[in-house]
N, C-alpha and C positions, 0 to 999 in steps of 0.2 A: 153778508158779504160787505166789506167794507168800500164805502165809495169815495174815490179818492179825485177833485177837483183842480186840473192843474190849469193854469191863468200862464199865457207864453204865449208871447207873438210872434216867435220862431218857428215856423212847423216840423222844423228836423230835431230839436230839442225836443217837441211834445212828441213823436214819434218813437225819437229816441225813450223816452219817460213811459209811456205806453208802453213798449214794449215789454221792459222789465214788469212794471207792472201789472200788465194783464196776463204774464207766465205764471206770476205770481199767485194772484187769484185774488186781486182788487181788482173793482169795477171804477172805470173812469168817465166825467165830462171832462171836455176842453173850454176854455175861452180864451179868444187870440190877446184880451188886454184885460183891464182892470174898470173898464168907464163903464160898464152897466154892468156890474160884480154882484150889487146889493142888490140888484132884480132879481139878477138869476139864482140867487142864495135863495129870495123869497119863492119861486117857483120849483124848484130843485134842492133835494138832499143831500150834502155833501157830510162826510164823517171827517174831513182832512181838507187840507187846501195845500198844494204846493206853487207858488209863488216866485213868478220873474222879477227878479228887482228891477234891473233895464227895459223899460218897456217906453216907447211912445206915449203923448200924452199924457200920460199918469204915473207915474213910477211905483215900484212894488210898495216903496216905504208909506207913500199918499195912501194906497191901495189897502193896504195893511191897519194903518188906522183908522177908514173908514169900516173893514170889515169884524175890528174889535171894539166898536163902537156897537152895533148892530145886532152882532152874530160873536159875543163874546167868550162863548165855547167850543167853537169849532177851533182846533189846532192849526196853526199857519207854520209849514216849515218855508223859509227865503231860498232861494234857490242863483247862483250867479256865478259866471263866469269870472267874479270879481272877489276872492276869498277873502278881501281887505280886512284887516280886524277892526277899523273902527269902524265901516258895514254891517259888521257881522254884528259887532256890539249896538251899534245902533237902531236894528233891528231886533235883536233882543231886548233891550229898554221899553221897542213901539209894544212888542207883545207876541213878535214868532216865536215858536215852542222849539224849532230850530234851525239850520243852516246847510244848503248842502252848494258845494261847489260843483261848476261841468268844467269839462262833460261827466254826463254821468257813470259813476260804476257803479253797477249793478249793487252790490255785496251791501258798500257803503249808502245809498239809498233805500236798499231795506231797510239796512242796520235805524237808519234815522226816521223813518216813518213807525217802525216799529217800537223803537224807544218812544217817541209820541204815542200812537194808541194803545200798546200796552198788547198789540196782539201778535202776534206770532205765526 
């Protein structure tokens, strides 16, 4: 089963993201931010990361390159309410494998975690 790691300080977003996902048949953790990310990576399994770019404290983009620094296999798709393209590019350049805008749809959230792990 694939374990999918979603980082959102929103709780109706990860709720929302849960949802779809656990219908699906990924297993998920939560963390509501990015400031103790590399603990939890080193304690816990994750196969995927989905990733809040706006977060307090820490922004996904900070977040992002401390966790391909460390942990530079594991796929980071960005996640935001903000579909900017020079975001979305700018996050591709750090190292996210992709981009999904919210809210979420369902379809379109497979579709991209899917293209990442290659599973179906």
């Amino acid at each position: 089963m694939t374990t999918v790691l979603m980082v959102d300080d929103n709780p109706a977003d990860i709720d929302d993201m849960n949802k779809i996902l656990t219908k699906a048949g990924f297993f998920t953790l939560t963390q509501p931010d990015g400031i103790h990310i590399l603990d939890f990576l080193r304690e816990n399994s994750a196969d995927l990361i989905m990733l809040d770019l706006v977060m307090p404290k820490i922004n996904g983009i900070e977040v992002l390159r401390e966790i391909k620094v460390e942990f530079p296999d594991i796929p980071v798709i960005m996640c935001s309410a903000a579909g900017l393209e020079q975001v979305v590019a700018l996050a591709l350049r750090v190292g996210a494998a992709g981009y999904v805008v919210k809210p979420y749809h369902e379809q379109e959230l497979l579709d991209s975690i899917r293209k990442v792990t290659g599973k179906k």
